[in-house]
N, C-alpha and C positions, 0 to 999 in steps of 0.2 A: 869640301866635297862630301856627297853620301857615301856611307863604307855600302862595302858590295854586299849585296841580299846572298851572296853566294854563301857567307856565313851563316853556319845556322842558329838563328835566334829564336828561342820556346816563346818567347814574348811576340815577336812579330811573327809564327808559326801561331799562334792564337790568334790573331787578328786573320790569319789567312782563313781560317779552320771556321771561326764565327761568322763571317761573311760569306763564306762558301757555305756553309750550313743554310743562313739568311737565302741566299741565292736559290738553293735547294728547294726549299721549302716555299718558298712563293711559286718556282716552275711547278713543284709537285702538284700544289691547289688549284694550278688553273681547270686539271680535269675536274675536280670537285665541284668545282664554280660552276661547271657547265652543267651540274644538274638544278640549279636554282632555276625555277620554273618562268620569273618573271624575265623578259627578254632583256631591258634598259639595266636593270638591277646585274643581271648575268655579263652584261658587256663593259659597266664599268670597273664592276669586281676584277676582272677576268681582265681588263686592264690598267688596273690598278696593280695585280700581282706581278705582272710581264716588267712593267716599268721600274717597280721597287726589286724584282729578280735580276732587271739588269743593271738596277744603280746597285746592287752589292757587287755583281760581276765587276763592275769598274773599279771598285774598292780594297777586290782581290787584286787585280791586274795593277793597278795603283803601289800594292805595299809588294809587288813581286816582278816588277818592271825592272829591268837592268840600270837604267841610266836617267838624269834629270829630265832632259827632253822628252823617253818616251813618258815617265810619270807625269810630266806638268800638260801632255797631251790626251795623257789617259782623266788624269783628275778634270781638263775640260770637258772630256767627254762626260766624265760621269754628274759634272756642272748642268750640261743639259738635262742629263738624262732624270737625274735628280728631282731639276724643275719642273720635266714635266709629267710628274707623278701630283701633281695637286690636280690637273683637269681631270682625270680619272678620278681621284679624290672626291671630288665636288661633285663629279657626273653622279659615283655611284652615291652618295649619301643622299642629293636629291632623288633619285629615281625609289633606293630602298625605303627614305620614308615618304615617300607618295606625296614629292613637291614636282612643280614641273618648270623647275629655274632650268635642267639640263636641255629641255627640249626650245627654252628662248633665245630664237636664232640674234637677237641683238645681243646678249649674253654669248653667245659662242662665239661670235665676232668680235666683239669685246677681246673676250681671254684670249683667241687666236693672235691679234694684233698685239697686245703684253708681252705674250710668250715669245713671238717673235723680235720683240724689240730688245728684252730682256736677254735672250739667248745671244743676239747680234752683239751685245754689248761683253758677254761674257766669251766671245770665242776672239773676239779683236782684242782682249786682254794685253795679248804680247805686242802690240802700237801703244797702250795707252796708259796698262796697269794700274788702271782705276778700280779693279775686280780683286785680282788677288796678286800677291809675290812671292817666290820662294824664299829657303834660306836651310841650312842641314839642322837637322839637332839630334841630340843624343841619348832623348828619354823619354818612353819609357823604351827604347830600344834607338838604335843608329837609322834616322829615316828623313824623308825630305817633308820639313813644314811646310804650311801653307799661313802665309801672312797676311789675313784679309783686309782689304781695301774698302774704302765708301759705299760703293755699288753693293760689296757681296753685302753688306748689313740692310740696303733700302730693298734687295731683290728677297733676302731672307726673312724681313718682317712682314712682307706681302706675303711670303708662301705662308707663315704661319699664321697671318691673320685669317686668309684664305680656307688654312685649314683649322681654323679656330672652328671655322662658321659651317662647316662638316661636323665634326665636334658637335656642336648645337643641336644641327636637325635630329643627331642620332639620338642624343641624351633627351630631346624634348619625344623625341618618338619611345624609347624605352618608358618613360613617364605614364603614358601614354593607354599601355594595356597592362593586364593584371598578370601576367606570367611573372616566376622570378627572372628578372631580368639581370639579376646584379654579374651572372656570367659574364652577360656580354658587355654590360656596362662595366667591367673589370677589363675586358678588351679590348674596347674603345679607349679606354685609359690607357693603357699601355702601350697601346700605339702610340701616346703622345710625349710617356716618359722617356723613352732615348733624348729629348730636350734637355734633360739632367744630365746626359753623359755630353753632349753637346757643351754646356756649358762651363762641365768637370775639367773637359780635353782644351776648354780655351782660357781655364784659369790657370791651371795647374799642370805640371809636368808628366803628373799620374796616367794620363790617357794622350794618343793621339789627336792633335785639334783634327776633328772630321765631324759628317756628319754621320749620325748613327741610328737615323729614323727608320732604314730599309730592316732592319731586326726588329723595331716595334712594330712594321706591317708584317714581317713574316709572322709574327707569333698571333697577332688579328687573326692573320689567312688560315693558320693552321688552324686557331680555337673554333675557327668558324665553319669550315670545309670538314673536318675532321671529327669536331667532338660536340659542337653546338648547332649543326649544318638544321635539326629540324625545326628547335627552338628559333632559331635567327628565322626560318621562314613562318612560322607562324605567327612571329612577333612583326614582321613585315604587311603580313596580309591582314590583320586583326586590325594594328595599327593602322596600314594606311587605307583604311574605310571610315568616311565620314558617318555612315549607319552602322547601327548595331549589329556586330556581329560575333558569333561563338563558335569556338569550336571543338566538336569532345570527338573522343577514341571511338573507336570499333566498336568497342563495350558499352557506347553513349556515357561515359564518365566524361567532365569537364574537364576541359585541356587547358582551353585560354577563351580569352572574352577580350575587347577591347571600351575605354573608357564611357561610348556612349552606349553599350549595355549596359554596364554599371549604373548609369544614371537612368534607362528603362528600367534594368530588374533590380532597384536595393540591395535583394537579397544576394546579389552577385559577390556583391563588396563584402558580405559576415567572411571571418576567418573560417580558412581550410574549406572553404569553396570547391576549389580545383581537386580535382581527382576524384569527386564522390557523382553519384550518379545525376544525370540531368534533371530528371523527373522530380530528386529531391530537394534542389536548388531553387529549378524554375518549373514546377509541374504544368503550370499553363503553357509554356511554349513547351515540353514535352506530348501534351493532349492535343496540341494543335497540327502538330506536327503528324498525328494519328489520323489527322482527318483530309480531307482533300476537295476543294483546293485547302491549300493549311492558312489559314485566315486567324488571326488571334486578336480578342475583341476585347479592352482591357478600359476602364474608367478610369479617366484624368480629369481631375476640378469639375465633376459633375456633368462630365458627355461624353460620350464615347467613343473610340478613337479605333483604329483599325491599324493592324501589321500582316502583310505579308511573309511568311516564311520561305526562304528558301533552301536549298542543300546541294551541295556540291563535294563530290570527293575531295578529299586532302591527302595528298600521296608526297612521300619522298623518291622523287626518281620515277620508278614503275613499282614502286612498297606502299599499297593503300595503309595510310595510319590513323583514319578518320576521317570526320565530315565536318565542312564548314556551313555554318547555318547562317544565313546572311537576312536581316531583320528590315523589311520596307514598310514604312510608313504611306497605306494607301487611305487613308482616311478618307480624303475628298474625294478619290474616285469612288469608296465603297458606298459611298454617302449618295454619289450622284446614282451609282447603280439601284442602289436600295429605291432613292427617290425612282428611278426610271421603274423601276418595278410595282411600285405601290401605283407609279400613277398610270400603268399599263391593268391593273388592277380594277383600278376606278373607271377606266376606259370601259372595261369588261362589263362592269355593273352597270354602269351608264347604258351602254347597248339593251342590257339584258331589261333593264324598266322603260326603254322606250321599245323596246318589240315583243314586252310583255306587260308592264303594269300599265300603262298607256294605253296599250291595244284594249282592254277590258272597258274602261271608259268611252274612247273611242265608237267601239263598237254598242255601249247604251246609246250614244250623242246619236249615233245614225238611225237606232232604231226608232228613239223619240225621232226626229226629223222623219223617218218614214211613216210612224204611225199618225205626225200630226198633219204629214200632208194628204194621209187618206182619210184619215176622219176632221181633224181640227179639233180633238178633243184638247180642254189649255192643262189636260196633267201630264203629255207628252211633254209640255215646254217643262212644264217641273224638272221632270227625266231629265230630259236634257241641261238643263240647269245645273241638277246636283253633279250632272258628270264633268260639268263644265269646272265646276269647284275642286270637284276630284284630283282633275287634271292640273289645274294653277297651284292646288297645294302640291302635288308630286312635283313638279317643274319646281317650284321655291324650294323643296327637300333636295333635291338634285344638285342644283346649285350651288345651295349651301353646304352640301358634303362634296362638290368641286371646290372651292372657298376656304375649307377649313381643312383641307387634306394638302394647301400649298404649303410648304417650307415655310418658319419663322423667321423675321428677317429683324424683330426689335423685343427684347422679352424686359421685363421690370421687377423689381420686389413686390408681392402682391399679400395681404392677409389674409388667411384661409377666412376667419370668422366675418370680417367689415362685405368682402366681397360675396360670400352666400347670403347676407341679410340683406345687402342690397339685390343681390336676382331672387330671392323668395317673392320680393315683392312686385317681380316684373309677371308672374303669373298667378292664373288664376287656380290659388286651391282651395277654395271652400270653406269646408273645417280641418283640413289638412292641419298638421303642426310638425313646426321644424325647431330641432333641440340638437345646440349648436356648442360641443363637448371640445373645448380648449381651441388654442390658434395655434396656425402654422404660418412663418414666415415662409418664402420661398421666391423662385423667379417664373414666372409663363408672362407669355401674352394673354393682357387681360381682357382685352373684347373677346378672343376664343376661351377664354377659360368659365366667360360669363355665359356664354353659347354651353359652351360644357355641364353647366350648374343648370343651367334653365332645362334643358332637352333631360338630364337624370331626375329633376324635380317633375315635371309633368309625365314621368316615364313612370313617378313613381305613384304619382297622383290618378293617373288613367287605369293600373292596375290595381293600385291597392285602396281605390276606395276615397269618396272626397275627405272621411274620416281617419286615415291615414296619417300616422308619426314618423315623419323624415329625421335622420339624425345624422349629421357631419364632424370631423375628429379628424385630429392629425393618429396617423399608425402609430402601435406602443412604441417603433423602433425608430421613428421621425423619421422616415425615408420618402414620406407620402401621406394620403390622406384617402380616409373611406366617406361612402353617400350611403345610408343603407333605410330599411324601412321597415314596417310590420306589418306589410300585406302579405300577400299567398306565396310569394317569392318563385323562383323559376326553378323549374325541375331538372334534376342534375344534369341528365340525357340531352337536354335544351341547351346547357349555359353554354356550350363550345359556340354555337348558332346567332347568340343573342345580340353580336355584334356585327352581322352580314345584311347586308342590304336587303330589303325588303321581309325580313323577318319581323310579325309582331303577331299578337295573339287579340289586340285590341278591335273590334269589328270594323269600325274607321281607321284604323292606323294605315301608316304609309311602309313606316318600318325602314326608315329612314334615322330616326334619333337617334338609337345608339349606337348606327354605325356611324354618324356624323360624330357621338363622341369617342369612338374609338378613331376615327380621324385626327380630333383634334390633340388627343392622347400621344399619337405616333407622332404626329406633327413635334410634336415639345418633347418627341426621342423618351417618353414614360412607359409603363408599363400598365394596362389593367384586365384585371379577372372579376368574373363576376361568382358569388358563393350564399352561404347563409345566412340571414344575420339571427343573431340570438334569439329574437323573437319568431324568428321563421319564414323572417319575408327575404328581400333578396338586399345582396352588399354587396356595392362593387367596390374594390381598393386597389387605388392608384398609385404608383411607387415609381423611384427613380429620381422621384423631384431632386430639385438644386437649393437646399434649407439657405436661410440667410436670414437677419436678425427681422425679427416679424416691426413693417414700415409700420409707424404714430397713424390713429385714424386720419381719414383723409387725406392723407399724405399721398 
């Protein structure tokens, strides 16, 4: 028989005292829990604590029960209650690290039907004793063992495989973001070491065989609610976002960042990151952040890629302690926006030369047609002729800058040097000379890039003279390439203009060409300005190109 607990034993007056503490301590967290802002994460913590608060309670009542029968009824109880601290387990690790196995109702049916099978087999014990047996013993104090059976080992390696895989998600999510994590990755571990006292109490006489997992959650609950409550929520929201996101103090100092910042900003990852101000970490997403909408416009492998910014308070509770900045990747909307705007643009233009460069022509055709049908003179038909030309060249400029102002849809390696010698010779320059200073490899569309070269070469040749020196060159910084010449060049006041639609100073011009090459320029996502060139004529230099190993002629 068990000698009666009415003796007082300091030994088993600890075991009361520890579990009762355990007990305590999980009841105390649940208010804390209830300030965790995320609902799923909040509900399985929060029942995670109640389960493990009441498997200690059964543990007291266990070593402080008068007689076999009530302890071998209290011990099933705490059998259940025990087991079913893994569903709350599992709920809350999927929910905190932003998996959504707890929301899969074939999973929750699942584990409902286990739990219930498992429980049914553990309370029929006293039919079958397949679960567990008693028997007294006397060390480390006068108590009633538990002598486990078949079952309690097949139902015990499920719960800790179970809770192995809780385990996982957390340590793969601490991984995960750049905060020090090792706190709470200290407390996820230690939740699992009562396993060791576990195995102590069923080797050896030193401990009671029990289990004694309800102390490694309480000490979880506590580190967590109590002393790591803001870190654990930051490392939750950082972590479980698939985009880029940061988050810094009041002061804008960097708090935390999670894995695919790191992999946007490099400079996330240098040591002693955290704590210094944003602006000096990531000064681009600090500038952007200044502007609104806050758009951050940033070069990857030579085109240009687009982030949304956004921000959101970060509070504990109702205590703002910062803002989280959440990083969107809108590339291809900004992309299409940009396009929808350029070509709302060209729309503009296009209006603007058929209800004005049009009109001018127009109105010669009709006056030759009046003048030759009152007199029959045949230089009315001339009139009318030349207007007639006017007009099919403005129509083909038109066009052609609708044409080359569409998106790229196939670009190549192309040689700066092979491909201006071949469009030198597609037009006509006189005594023109073109002096063709080093290659550039790079990538365009070469039928627009050849459009490009031809309309800069006659641009250059109409102004500066049929005796005019064109000269082509990759930029000292190889980012791009200049066209320049040594005629009369364009006047400062002018150059903003020299790319707009029907601008030109040529008597015949259309003023069409270099807004087709500023087309074709936006088109391949480049950049050009037009300036001096040393001699005094005009340079335009184009930059932004995509460099790549300059393609074999002909190739």
């Amino acid at each position: 028989m068990v000698q009666s607990t009415a003796v007082f034993d300091p030994v088993l007056a600890g075991y009361v005292l520890v579990f009762g503490v355990t007990a305590l301590a999980c009841f105390a967290s649940v208010g804390r829990a209830r300030d965790i802002d995320d609902r799923e994460t909040r509900w399985g913590l929060v029942a995670l604590l109640l389960t493990s608060g009441g498997w200690a309670l059964t543990h007291v009542a266990f070593f402080i029960a008068p007689g076999e029968t009530a302890k071998t009824a209290i011990y099933t109880v705490g059998l259940v209650v025990g087991f079913s601290t893994v569903g709350p387990w599992l709920y809350f690790s999927s929910a905190y690290t932003g998996r959504t196995l707890h929301r899969n109702t074939a999973l929750r049916r699942l584990a409902v039907a286990v739990f219930l099978v498992i429980v049914a087999i553990k309370v029929t014990n006293p039919w079958h004793g397949l679960y567990f047996a008693t028997e007294p013993a006397a060390a480390p104090f006068s108590h009633l063992s538990i002598v486990h059976q078949p079952f309690h080992w097949i139902a015990m390696g499920l719960s800790y495989a179970l809770a192995a895989v809780g385990y996982f998600m957390f340590l793969e999510r601490l991984l995960q973001v750049s905060y020090d994590t090792r706190p709470l990755a200290l407390l996820v571990t230690v939740t699992g070491l009562p396993l060791v006292l576990d195995l102590v109490g069923y080797a050896t006489p030193w401990l009671v065989d029990i289990t004694y997992e309800p102390i490694g959650v309480a000490v979880f609950a506590v580190g967590v609610c109590f002393v790591f409550l803001d870190r654990f929520r930051a490392i939750r929201i950082a972590g479980g976002e698939d985009k880029p996101v940061l988050i810094v103090t009041e002061e804008d100092l960097l708090r935390e960042y999670n894995a695919a910042a790191a992999d946007l900003f490099p400079a996330l990852a240098e040591p002693g990151t955290v704590g210094r101000p944003l602006w000096s970490v990531v000064p681009a997403v600090a500038e952007a952040l200044e502007t609104e909408p806050s758009i951050l416009t940033m070069a990857d492998g030579g085109e240009q890629r687009y982030y949304q910014l956004a921000e959101s308070p970060f509070a504990a509770g109702q205590t703002p302690i910062g803002r989280l900045i959440l990083v969107t990747d809108i590339t291809d909307r900004e992309r299409d926006r940009r396009e929808l705007k350029r070509q709302n643009e060209r729309l503009d233009r296009f209006a603007s030369v058929v209800s004005h460069d049009l009109r001018n022509p127009l109105q010669v055709l009709r006056g030759a047609l009046d003048g030759a049908r009152e007199t029959g003179d045949p230089k009315h038909f001339d009139r009318g002729e030349q207007a007639l030309d006017r007009m099919e060249t403005l129509i083909d400029d038109v066009l052609s800058l609708a044409r080359q102002g569409q998106p790229i849809d196939e670009t190549q390696p192309v040689s700066l040097a092979t491909l201006v010698e071949e469009c030198w010779t597609m037009i006509e320059t006189g005594d023109a000379e073109l002096v063709v200073d080093g290659d550039l490899g790079f990538v365009a569309d070469p039928d627009r890039l050849r459009q490009l070269f031809e309309n800069l070469f006659r641009n250059a040749v109409e102004h500066g003279g049929g005796d005019v020196t064109v000269g082509i060159g990759p930029l000292p910084d190889g980012t791009g390439f200049y066209v320049e010449d040594d005629g009369r060049g364009i006047p400062a006041s002018e150059r903003s203009e020299v790319f707009e639609s029907g601008y030109s100073t040529a008597e015949n011009g259309t003023g069409f060409g270099l807004a087709i090459v500023s087309e074709i320029v936006d088109a391949h996502g480049w950049t050009i300005t037009a300036t001096d060139s040393a001699e005094g004529g005009t340079r335009f230099e184009i930059s932004g190109v995509t460099t790549v190993e300059t393609p074999a002629k002909g190739a």
